[in-house]
C-alpha positions in Angstrom: 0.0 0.0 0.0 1.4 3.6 -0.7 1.9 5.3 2.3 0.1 8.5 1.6 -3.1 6.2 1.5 -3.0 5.6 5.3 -2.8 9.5 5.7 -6.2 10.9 6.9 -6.4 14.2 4.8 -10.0 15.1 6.1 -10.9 18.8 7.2 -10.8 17.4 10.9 -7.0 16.8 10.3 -6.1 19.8 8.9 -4.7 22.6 10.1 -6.7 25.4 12.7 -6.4 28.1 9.8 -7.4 25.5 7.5 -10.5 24.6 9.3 -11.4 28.3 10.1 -11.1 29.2 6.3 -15.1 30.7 5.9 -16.8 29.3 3.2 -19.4 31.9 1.9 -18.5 35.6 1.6 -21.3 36.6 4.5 -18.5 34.4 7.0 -15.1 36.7 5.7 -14.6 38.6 8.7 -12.7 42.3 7.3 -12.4 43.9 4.4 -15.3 45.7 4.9 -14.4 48.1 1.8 -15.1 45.4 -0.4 -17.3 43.2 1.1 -19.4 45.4 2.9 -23.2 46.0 2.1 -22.7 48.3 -1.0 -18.6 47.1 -1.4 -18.0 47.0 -5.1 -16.5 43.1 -4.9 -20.0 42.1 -2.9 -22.3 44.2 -5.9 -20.2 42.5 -8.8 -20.5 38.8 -6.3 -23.6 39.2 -5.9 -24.8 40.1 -9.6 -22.6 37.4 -10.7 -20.6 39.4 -12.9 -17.1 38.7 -11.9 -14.5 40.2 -14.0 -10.6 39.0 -14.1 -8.8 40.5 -11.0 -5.8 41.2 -8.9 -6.4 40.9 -5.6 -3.2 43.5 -3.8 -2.4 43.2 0.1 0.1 41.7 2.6 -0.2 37.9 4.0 -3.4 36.7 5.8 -5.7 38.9 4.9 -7.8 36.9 3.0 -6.7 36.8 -0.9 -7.0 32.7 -1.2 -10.4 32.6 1.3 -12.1 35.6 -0.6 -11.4 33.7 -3.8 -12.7 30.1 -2.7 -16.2 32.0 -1.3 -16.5 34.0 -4.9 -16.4 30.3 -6.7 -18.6 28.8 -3.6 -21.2 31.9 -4.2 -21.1 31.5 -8.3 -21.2 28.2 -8.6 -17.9 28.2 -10.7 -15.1 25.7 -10.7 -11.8 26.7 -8.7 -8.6 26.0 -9.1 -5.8 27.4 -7.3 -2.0 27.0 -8.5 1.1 28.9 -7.0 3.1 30.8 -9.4 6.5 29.2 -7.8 5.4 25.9 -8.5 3.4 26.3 -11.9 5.1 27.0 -15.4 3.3 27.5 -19.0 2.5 23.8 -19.6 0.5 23.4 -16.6 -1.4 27.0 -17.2 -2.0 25.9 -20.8 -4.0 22.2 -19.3 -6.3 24.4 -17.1 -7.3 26.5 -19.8 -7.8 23.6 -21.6 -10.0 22.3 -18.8 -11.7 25.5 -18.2 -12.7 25.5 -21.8 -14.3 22.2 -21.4 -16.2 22.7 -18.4 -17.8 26.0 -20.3 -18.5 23.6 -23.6 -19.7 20.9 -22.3 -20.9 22.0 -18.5 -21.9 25.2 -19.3 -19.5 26.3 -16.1 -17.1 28.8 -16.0 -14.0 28.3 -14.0 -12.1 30.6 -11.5 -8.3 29.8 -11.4 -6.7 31.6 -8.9 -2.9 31.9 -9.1 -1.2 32.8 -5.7 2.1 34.7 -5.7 1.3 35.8 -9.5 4.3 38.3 -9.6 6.6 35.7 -9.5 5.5 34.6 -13.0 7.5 35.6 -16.0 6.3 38.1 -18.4 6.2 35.4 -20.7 4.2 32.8 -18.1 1.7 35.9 -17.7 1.1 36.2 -21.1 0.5 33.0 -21.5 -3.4 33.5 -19.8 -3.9 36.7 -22.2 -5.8 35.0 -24.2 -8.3 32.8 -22.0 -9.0 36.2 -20.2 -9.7 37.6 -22.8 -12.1 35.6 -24.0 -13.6 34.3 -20.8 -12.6 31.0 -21.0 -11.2 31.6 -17.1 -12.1 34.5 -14.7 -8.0 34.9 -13.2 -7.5 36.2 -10.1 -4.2 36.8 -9.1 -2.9 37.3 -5.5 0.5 39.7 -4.8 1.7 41.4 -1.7 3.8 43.0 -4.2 2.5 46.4 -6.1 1.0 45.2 -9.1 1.5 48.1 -11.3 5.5 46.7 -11.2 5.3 43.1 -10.8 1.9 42.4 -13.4 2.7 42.7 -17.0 0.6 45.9 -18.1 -1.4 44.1 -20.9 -2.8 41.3 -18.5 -3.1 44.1 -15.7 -5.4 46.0 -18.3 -7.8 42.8 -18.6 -7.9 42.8 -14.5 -9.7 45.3 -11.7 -7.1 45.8 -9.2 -8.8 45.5 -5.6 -6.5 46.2 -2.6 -6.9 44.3 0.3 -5.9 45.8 3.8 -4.5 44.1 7.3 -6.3 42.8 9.4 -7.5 45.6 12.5 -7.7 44.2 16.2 -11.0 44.2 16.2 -11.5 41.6 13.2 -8.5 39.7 14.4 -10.7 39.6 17.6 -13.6 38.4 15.8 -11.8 35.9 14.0 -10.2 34.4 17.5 -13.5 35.1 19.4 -14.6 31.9 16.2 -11.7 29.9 16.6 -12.0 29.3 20.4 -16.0 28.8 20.6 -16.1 26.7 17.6 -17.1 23.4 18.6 -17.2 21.5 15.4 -14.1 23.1 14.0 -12.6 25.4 16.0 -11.2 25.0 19.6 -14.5 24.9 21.9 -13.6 21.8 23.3 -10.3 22.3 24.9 -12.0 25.0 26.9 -9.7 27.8 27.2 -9.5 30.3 29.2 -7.3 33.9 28.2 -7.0 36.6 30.3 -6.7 40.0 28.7 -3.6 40.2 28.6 -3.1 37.3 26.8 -5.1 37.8 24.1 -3.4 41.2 23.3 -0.1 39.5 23.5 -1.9 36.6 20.6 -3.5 39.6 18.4 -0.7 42.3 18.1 2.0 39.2 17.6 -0.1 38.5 15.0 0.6 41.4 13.5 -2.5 42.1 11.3 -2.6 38.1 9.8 -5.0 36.3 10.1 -3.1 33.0 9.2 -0.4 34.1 11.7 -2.7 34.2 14.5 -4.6 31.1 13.8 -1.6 29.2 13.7 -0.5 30.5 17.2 -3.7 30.0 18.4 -3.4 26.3 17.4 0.3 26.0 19.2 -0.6 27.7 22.3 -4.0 25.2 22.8 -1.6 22.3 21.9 1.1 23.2 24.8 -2.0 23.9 27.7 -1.7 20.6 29.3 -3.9 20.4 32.7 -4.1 23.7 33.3 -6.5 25.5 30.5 -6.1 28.8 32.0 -3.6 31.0 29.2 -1.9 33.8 30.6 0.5 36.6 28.8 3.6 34.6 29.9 2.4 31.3 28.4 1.7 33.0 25.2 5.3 34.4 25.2 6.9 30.9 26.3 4.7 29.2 23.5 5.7 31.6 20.4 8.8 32.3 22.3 8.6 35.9 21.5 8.3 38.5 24.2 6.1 41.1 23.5 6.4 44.6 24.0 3.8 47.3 24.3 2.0 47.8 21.3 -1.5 47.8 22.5 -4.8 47.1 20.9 -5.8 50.7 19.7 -2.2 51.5 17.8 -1.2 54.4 20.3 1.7 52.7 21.2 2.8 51.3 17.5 1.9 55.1 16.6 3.9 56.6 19.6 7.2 54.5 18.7 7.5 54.7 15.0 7.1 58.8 16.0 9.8 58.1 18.3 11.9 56.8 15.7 11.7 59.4 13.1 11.8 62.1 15.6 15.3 60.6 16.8 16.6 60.4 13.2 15.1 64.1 12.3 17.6 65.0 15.4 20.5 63.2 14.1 20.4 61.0 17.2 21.5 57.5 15.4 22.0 56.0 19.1 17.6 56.5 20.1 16.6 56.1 16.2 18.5 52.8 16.7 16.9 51.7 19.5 13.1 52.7 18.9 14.4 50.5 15.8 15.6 47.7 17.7 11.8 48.3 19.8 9.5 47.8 16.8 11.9 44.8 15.2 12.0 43.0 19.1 8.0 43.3 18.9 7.5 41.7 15.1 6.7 44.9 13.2 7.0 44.5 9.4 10.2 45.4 8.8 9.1 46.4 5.3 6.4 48.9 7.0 9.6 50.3 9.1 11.4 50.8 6.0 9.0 52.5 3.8 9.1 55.3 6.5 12.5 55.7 6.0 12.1 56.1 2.3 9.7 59.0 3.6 11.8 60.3 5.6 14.8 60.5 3.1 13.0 62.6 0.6 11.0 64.7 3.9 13.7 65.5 6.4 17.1 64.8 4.4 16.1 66.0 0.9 18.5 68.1 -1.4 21.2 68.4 1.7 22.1 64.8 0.5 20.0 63.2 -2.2 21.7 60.0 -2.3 20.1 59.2 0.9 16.4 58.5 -1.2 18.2 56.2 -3.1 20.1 54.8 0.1 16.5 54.6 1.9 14.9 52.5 -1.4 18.0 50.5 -1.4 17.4 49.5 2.0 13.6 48.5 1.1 14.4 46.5 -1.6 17.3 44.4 0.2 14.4 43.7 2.9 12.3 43.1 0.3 14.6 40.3 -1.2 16.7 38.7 1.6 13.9 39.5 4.4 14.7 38.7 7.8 16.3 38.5 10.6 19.7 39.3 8.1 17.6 42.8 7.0 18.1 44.0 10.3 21.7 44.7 9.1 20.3 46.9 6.4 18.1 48.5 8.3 20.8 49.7 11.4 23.0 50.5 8.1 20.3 52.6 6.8 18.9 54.3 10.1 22.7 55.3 11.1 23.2 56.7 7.2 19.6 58.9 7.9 20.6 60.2 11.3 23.9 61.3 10.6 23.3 62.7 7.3 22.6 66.5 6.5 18.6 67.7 6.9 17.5 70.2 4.2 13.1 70.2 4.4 13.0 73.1 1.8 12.0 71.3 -1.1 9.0 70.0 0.9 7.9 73.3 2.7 8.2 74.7 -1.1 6.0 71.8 -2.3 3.2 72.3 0.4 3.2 75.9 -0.3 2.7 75.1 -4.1 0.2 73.1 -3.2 -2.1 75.3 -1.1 -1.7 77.9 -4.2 -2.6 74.9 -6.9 -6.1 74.8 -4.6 -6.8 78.2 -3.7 -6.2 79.1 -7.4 -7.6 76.5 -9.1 -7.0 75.9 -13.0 -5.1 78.8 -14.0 -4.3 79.3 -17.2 -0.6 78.8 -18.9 1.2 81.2 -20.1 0.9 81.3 -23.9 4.4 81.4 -24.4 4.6 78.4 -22.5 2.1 76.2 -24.6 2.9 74.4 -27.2 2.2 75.1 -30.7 1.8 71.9 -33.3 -1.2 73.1 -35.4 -1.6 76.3 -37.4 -4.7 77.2 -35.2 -2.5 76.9 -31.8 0.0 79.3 -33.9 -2.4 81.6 -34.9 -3.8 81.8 -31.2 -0.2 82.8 -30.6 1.0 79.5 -28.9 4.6 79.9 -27.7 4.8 83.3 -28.8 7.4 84.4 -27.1 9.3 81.5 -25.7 12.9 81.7 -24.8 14.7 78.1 -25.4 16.8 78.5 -22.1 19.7 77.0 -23.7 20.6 79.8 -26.4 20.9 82.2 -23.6 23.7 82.9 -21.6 24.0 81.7 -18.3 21.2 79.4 -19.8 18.2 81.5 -17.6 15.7 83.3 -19.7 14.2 86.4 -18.8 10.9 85.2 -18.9 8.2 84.5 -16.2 7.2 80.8 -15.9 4.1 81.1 -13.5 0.6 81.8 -14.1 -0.2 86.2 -14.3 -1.8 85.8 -10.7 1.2 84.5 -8.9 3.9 86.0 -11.2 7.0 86.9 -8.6 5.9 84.1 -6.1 8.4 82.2 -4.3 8.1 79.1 -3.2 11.8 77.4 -2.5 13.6 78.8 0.4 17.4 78.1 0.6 
């Protein structure tokens, strides 16, 4: 006998997350923007006119669950595939497949391909032509931006929906389920958290649902006699010890401040440690070092402008080699910002613009700034006027570049 047929595969084996996976979109606890009453991903559910899609947002927040309901709700076939593990072939069988089931079935199928910007170009242009057609409704699942990791001729044929984290009040939700289950979840083990403990289990979890539900599952398997789970259990389960980022944010809020604040004061020695505070507590490092991209361009700016590129750098090393090794890029990178020069005029200038752009409204431009590529734009006396900057000496025109009504306006101090 093969041994894979004495395996017992059934739902009751699988894993927590697995077994808490909702099965109808009424049962998908968050994204509310979506899946709300009125959400535009409910309205085209529920008028079962689902287009190709692309569904945008970090780990556990739903992509693969939202996907399985859509097919559940529609009565479609599903078929999931992960880009790491699928090549053309494969893709080519399922549309095969898919055009079957619409042939001879009259059924439409939804293939969902998980991690889709790891495909090739040449992989994603393989399913141009099913969506195109219809033959498959895609949907695609990133945590990268699709704009730069979808081919923009498949990314055309898809609606782009972005999915968010996970707040602590849905995470609640979610393990308010998983403990009073009885069929499925972990009503039977009777546990017992105090408060404490569960904000320990939620903000670990770090706005994933997945994350949580597997802790959940680790902590109830390591409560032996004793049912009650306190902070310090939680801790010596996930052996993570959790700092103070409580339930409403303030805290997460009041240290990433901290952070910035230090580097804004050139003090690398705090910026470090608020650093060291939000890795020790399993922030997303990624989420730490998009704020430093921020603050390159914000606080550092033209005193040194190879910081931006420093600070993106950073980000993509993270991005690539993740961690705990990007926590060498990122105490590189938050001793470069701290010690490096602060220049915030290019912003200050840009915020002034701004309020002027709105005040103003759609002033007109100059005509000697307009182009002039017909005979009518020439006759209207279209660049009439215009000084090409580089037949003049010192290679400035005399020649005002703003609208009449804010002619002589400065807005870049230096």
């Amino acid at each position: 006998m093969d041994l894979f047929d004495t395996i017992d595969n059934s739902r009751d084996m699988a894993p927590l997350a697995q077994r808490m996976r909702p099965v109808v979109i009424d049962d998908i606890v968050g994204q509310d923007h979506l899946l709300g009453a009125g959400g535009v991903l409910r309205s085209l559910i529920e008028s079962d006119h689902i287009p190709s899609m692309i569904f945008w947002g970090p780990p556990g927040v739903g992509k693969t669950t939202i996907a399985r309901a859509m097919a559940t709700t529609t009565g479609a076939n599903f078929v999931q595939v992960s880009a790491v593990q699928t090549g053309v072939k494969e893709a080519r069988e399922i549309i095969a497949k898919a055009h079957d089931a619409i042939k001879f079935n009259k059924k439409r199928t939804i293939l969902f391909v998980d991690e889709i910007h790891r495909f090739s170009k040449s992989q994603q242009d393989a399913f141009l032509p099913a969506v195109e057609d219809g033959t498959i409704i895609l949907i695609g699942a990133t945590t990268e931006n699709p704009s730069f990791e979808v081919n923009s001729a498949l990314l055309s044929r898809a609606r782009v929906f972005t999915l968010k984290s996970h707040t602590y009040e849905s995470l609640n939700e979610i393990f308010n389920r998983a403990i009073s289950d009885t069929e499925k979840g972990l009503e039977n083990q009777h546990l017992a958290f105090d408060d404490d403990a569960r904000d320990v289990l939620l903000q670990y979890s770090n706005g994933d649902a997945r994350t949580l539900l597997n802790a959940l599952e680790l902590v109830a398997s390591l409560a032996m006699n004793d049912k009650s789970i306190t902070k310090a259990d939680i801790e010596n389960a996930l052996q993570h010890k959790a700092l103070q980022y409580d339930k409403d944010g303030e805290e997460h809020y009041n240290i990433i401040s901290a952070f910035i604040k230090s580097m804004r004061n050139s003090d690398a020695d705090a910026a470090l440690y608020w650093c060291a505070r939000m890795i020790d507590a399993g922030e997303d490092p990624l989420f730490i070092a998009r704020r430093m991209v921020v603050f390159a361009s914000e606080d550092i700016g033209m005193a040194d402008p190879k910081a931006l590129l420093i600070a993106h750098a950073i980000f993509h090393t993270i991005h690539v080699i993740g961690m705990p090794e990007g926590r060498i890029s990122l105490a590189h990178g938050v001793v470069y910002l701290s010690k490096a020069p602060k220049n915030n005029s290019a912003y200050i200038a840009m915020e002034a613009a701004l309020a002027d752009a709105k005040e103003y409204g759609n002033l007109p431009v100059p005509l000697h700034l307009r182009n002039a590529p017909t005979k009518l734009m020439k006759e209207l006396e279209y660049g009439e006027g215009y000084q090409y900057a580089h037949d003049v000496e010192g290679k400035v025109a005399e020649m005002e570049c703003l609208p009449e009504e804010l002619v002589g306006k400065k807005y870049l101090v230096e």
